[in-house]
Backbone as CSV, one residue per row, in Angstrom:
resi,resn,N_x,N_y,N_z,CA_x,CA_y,CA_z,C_x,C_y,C_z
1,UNK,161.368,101.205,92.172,160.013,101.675,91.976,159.618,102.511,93.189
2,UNK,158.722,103.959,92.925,158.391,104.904,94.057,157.370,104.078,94.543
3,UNK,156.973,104.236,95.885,156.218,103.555,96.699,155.167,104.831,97.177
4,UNK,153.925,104.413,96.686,152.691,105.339,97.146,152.490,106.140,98.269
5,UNK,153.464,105.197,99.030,152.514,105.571,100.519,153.109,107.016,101.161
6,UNK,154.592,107.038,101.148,155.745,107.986,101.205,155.215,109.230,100.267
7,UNK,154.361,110.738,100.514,154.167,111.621,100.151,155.125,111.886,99.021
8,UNK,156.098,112.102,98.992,157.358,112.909,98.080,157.292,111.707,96.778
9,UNK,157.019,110.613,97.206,157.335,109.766,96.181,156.093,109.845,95.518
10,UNK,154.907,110.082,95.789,153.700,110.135,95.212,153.355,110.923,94.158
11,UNK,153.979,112.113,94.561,153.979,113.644,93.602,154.864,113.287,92.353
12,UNK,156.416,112.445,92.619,157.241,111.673,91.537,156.170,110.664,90.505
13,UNK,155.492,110.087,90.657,155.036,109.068,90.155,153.550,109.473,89.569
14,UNK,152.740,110.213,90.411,151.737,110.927,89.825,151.822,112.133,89.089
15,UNK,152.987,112.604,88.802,153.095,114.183,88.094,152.542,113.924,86.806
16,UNK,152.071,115.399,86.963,151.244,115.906,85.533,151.598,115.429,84.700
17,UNK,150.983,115.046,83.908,151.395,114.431,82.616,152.460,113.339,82.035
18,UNK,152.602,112.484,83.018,153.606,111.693,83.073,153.829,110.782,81.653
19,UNK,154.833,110.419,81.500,155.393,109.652,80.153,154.687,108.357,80.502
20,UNK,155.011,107.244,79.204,154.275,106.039,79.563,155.190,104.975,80.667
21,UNK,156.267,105.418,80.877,157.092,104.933,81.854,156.322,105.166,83.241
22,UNK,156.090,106.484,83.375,155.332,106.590,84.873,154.054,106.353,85.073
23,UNK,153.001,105.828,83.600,151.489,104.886,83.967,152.344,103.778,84.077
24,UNK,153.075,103.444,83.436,153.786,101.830,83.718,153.710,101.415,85.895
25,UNK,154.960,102.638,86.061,155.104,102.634,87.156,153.850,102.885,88.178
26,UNK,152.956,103.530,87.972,152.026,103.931,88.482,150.962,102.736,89.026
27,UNK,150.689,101.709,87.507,149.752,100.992,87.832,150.369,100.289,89.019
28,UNK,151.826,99.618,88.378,152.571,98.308,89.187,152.358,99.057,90.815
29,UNK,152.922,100.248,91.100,152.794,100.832,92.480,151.622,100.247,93.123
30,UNK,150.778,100.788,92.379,149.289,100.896,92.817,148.726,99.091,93.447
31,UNK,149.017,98.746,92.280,148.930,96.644,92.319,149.591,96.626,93.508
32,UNK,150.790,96.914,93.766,151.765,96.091,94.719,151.468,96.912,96.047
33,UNK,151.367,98.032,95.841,150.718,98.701,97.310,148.944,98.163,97.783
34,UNK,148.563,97.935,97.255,147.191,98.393,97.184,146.208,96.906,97.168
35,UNK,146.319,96.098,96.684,145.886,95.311,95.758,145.040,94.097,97.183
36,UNK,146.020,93.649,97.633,145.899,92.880,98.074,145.410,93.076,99.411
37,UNK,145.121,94.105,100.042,143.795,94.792,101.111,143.196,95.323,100.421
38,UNK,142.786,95.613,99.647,141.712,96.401,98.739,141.041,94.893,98.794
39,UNK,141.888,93.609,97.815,140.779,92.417,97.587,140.128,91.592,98.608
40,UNK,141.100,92.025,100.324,140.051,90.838,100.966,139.056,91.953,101.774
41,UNK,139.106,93.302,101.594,138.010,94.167,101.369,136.795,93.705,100.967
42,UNK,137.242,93.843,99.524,136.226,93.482,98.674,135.400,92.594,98.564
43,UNK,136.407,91.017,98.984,135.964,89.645,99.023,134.875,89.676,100.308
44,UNK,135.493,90.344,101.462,133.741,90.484,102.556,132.943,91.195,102.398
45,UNK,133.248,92.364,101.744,131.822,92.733,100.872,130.413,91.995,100.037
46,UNK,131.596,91.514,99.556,130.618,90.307,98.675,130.528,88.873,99.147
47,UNK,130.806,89.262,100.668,130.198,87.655,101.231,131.289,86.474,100.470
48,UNK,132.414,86.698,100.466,133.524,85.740,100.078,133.691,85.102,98.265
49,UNK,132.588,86.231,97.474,132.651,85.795,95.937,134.518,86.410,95.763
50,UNK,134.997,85.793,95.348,136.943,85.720,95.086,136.557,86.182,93.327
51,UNK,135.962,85.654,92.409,135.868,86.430,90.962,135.621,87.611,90.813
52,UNK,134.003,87.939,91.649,133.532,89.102,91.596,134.773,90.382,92.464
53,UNK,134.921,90.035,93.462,136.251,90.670,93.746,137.470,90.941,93.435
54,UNK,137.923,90.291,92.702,138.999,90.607,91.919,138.196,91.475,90.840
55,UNK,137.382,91.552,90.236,136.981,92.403,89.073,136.829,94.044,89.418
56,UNK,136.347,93.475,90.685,135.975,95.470,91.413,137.446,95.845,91.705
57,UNK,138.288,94.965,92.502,139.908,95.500,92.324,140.311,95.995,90.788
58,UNK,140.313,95.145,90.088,140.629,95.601,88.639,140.278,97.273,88.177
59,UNK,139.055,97.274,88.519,138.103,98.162,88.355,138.577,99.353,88.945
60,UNK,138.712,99.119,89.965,139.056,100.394,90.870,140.606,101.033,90.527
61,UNK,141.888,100.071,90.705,142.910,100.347,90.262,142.803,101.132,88.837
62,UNK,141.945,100.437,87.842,141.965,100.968,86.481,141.393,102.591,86.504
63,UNK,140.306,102.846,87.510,139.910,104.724,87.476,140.866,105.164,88.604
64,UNK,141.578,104.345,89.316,142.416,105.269,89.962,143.934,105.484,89.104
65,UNK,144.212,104.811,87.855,145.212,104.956,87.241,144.598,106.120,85.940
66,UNK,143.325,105.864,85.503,142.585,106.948,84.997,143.126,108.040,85.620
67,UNK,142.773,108.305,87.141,142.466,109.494,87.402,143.683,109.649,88.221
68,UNK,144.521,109.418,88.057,145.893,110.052,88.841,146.159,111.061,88.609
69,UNK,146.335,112.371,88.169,146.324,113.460,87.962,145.620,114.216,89.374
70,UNK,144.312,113.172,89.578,142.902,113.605,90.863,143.370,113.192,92.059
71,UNK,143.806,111.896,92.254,143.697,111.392,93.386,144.590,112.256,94.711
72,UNK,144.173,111.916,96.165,144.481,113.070,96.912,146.176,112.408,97.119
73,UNK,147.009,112.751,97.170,148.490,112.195,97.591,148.656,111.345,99.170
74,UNK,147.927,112.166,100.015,147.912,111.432,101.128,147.211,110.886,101.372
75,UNK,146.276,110.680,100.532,145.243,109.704,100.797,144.736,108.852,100.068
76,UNK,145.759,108.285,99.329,145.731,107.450,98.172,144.656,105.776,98.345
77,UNK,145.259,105.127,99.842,144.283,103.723,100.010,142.466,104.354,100.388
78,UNK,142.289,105.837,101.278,140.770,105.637,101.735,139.724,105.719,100.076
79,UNK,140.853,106.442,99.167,139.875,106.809,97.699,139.528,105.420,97.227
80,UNK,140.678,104.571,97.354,140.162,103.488,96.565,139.751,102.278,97.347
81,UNK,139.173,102.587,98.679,138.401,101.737,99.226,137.305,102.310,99.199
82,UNK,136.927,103.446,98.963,136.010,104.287,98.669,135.233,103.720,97.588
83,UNK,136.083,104.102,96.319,135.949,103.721,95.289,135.388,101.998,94.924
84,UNK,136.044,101.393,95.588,135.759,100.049,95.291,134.092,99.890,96.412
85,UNK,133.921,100.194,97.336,132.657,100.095,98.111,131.827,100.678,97.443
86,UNK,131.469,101.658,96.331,130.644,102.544,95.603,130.629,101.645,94.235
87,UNK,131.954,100.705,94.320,131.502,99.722,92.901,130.855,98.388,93.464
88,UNK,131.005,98.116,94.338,130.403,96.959,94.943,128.881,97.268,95.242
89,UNK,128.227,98.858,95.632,127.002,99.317,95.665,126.209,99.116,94.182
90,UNK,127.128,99.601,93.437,126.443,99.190,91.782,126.637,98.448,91.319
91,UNK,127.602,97.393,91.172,127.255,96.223,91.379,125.761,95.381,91.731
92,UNK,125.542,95.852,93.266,124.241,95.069,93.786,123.074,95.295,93.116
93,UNK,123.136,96.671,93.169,121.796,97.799,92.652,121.740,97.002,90.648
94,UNK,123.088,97.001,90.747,122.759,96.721,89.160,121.974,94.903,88.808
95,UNK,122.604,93.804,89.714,122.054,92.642,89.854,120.428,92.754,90.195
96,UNK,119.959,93.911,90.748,118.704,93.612,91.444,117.382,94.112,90.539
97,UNK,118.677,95.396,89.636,117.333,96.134,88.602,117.157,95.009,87.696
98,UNK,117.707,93.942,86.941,117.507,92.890,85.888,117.244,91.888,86.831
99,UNK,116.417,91.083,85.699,116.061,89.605,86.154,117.490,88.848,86.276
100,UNK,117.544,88.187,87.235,118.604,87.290,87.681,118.384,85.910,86.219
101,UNK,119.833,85.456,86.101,120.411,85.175,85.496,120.192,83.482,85.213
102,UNK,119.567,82.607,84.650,119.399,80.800,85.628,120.171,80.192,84.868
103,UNK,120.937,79.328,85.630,121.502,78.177,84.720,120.782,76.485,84.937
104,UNK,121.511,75.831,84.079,120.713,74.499,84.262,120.617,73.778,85.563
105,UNK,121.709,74.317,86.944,121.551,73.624,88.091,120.099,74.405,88.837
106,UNK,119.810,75.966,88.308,118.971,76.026,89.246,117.696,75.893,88.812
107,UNK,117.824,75.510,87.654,116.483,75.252,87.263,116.119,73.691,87.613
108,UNK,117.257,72.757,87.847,117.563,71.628,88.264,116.576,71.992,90.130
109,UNK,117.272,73.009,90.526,116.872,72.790,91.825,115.480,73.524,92.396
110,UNK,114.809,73.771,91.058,113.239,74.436,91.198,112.513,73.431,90.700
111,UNK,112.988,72.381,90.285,112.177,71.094,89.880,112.189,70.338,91.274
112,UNK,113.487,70.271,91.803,113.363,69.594,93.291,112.539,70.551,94.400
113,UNK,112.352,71.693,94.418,111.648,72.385,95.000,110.327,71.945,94.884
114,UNK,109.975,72.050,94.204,108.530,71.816,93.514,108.021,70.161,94.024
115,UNK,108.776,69.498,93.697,109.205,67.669,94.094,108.885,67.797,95.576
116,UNK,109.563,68.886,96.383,109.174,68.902,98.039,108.264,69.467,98.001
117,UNK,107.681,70.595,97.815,106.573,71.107,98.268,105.413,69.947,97.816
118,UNK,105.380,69.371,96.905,104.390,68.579,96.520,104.130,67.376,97.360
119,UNK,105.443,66.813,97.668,105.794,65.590,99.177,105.217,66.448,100.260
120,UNK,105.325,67.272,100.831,104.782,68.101,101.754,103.135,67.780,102.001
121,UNK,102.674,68.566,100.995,101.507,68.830,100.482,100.952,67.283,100.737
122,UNK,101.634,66.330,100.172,100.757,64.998,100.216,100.493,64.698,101.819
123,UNK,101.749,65.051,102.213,101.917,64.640,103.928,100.780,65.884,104.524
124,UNK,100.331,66.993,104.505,99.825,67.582,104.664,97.787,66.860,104.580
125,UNK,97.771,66.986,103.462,97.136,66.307,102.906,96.357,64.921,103.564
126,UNK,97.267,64.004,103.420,96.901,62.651,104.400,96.853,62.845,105.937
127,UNK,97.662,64.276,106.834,97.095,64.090,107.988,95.601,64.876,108.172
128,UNK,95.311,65.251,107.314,94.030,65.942,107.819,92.804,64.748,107.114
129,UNK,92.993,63.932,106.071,92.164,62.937,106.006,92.308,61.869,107.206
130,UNK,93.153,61.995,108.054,93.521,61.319,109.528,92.091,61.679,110.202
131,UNK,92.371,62.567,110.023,91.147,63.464,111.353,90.125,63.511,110.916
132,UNK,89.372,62.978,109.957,88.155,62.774,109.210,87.369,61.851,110.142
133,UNK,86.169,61.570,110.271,85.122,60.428,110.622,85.871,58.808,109.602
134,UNK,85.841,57.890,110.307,86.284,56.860,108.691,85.225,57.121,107.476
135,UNK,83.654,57.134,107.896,82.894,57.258,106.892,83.301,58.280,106.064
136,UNK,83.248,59.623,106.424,83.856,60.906,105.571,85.014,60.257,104.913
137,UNK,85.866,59.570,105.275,86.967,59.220,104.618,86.476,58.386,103.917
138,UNK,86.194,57.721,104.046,86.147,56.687,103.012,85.083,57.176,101.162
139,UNK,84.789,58.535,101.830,83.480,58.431,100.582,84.542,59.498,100.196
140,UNK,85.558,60.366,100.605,86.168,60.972,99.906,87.081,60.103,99.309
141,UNK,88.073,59.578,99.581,88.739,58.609,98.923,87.945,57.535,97.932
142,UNK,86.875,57.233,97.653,86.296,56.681,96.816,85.860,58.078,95.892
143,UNK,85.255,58.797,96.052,85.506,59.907,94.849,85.824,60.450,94.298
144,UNK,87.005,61.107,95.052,87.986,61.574,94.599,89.796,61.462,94.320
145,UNK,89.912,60.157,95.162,91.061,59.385,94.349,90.648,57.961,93.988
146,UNK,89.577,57.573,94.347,89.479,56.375,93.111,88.882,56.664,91.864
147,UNK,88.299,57.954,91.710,87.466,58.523,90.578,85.890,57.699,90.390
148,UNK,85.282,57.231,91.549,84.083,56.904,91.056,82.886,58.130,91.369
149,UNK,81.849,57.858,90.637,80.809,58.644,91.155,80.224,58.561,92.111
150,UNK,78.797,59.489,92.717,78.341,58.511,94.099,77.586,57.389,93.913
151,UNK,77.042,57.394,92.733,76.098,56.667,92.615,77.006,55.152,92.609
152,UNK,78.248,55.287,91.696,78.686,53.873,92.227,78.963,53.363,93.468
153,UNK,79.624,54.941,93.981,80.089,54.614,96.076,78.906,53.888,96.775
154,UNK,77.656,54.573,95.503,76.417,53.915,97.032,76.778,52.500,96.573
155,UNK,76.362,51.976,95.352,75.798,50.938,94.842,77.138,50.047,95.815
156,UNK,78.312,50.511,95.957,79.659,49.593,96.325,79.662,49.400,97.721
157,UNK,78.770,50.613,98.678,78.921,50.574,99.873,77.399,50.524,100.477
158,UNK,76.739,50.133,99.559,74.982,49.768,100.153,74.497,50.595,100.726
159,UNK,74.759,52.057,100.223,74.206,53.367,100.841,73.229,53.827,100.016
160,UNK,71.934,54.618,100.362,71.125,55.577,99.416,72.343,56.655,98.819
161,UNK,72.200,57.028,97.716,72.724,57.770,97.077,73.030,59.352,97.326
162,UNK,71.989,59.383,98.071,71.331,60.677,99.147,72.602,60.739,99.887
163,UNK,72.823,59.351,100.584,73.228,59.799,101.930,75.097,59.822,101.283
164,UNK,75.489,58.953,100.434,76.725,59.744,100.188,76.561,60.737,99.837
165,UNK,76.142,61.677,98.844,76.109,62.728,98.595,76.608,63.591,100.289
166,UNK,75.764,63.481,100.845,75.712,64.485,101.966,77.169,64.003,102.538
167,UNK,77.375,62.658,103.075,78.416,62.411,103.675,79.831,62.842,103.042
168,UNK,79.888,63.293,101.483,80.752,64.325,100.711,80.587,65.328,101.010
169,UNK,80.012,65.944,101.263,79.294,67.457,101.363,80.124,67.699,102.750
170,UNK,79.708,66.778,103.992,80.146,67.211,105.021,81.437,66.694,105.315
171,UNK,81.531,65.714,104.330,83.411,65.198,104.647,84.507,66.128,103.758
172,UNK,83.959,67.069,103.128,84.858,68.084,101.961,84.901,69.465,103.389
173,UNK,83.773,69.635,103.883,83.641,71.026,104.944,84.755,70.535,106.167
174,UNK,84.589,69.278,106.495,85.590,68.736,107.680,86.827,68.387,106.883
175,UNK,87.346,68.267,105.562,88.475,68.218,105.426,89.449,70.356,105.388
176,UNK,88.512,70.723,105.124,88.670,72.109,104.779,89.134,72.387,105.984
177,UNK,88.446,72.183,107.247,88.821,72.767,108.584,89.994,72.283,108.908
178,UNK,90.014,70.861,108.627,91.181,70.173,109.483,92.418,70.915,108.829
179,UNK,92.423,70.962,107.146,93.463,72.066,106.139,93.875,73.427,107.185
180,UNK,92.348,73.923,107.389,92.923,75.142,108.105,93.331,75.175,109.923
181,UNK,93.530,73.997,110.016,93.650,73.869,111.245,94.979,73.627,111.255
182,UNK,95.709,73.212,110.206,96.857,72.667,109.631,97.532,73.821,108.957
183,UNK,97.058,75.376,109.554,98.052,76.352,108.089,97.786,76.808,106.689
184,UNK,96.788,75.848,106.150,96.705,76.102,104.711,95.056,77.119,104.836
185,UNK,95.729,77.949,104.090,94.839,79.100,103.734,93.886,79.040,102.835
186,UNK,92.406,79.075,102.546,91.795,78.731,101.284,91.972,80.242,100.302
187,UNK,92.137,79.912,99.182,92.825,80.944,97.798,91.451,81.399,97.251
């Protein structure tokens, strides 16, 4: 078998119009010269994907066996590292114009996402009722996670009705600060 790299043998193997003996020979050349620096090329291109890389090898060998008639003789490996870096560009460009693709793990792992931010949020959450007055705390936590009204908070905590009210009023403004004292942005 002619070997690519050797000029004289190139012109043998790429001539015009070659029989199906010399695409035979042509591809195998190409594979056995070529193949295997072209793929760990490719493979750091793409950040170590081994499938997706082998496909752009495929790819590339297949328009450089297309286009043998074109390709330059002495410069047979820069075309098709060329070639393969311009398929790895469309490639990306092409992943980025469509919506990405989900399978059941990552939708698996946007439920656990969601699961943390919400653990977060609670921890978030409970340190800024930390930093409350106890009274403020306590009339928020009776309203709004035990679900009573004020009128029961008073009747439960022997207050005028008045004065929880207000002590909500000003324990919702001091939880807000402590929130933004903590990062969280009001929406």
């Amino acid at each position: 078998m002619a070997r690519l790299s050797t000029p004289g043998a190139a012109f043998v193997v790429l001539g015009m119009g070659g029989t199906h003996v010399r695409d035979e020979e042509l591809a195998r050349a190409l594979y056995a010269e070529h193949a295997g620096a072209l793929l760990a090329f490719v493979q750091r291109l793409l950040g170590g994907d081994r499938p997706s890389a082998e496909d752009i090898v495929q790819e590339t060998l297949l328009r450089a066996w297309r286009n043998a008639d074109r390709l330059p003789p002495n410069a047979i490996r820069p075309w098709l590292f060329t070639t393969a870096r311009h398929l790895v560009i469309d490639a990306y460009r092409a992943r980025r114009a469509r919506p990405p693709e989900t399978s059941d793990d990552q939708l698996d792992s946007v439920v656990a996402t969601d699961e943390i931010d919400s653990a977060l949020n609670s921890v978030l959450v409970a340190d800024a009722l930390g930093a409350l007055s106890p009274a403020h705390r306590a009339v928020l936590i009776d309203c709004y996670y035990r679900g009573r009204t004020t009128r029961e908070v008073a009747q439960e905590r022997g207050l005028p009705a008045g004065t929880v009210r207000s002590r909500l009023h000003y324990a919702l403004r001091a939880l807000g600060l402590a929130l933004q004292e903590r990062g969280v942005e009001r929406s």
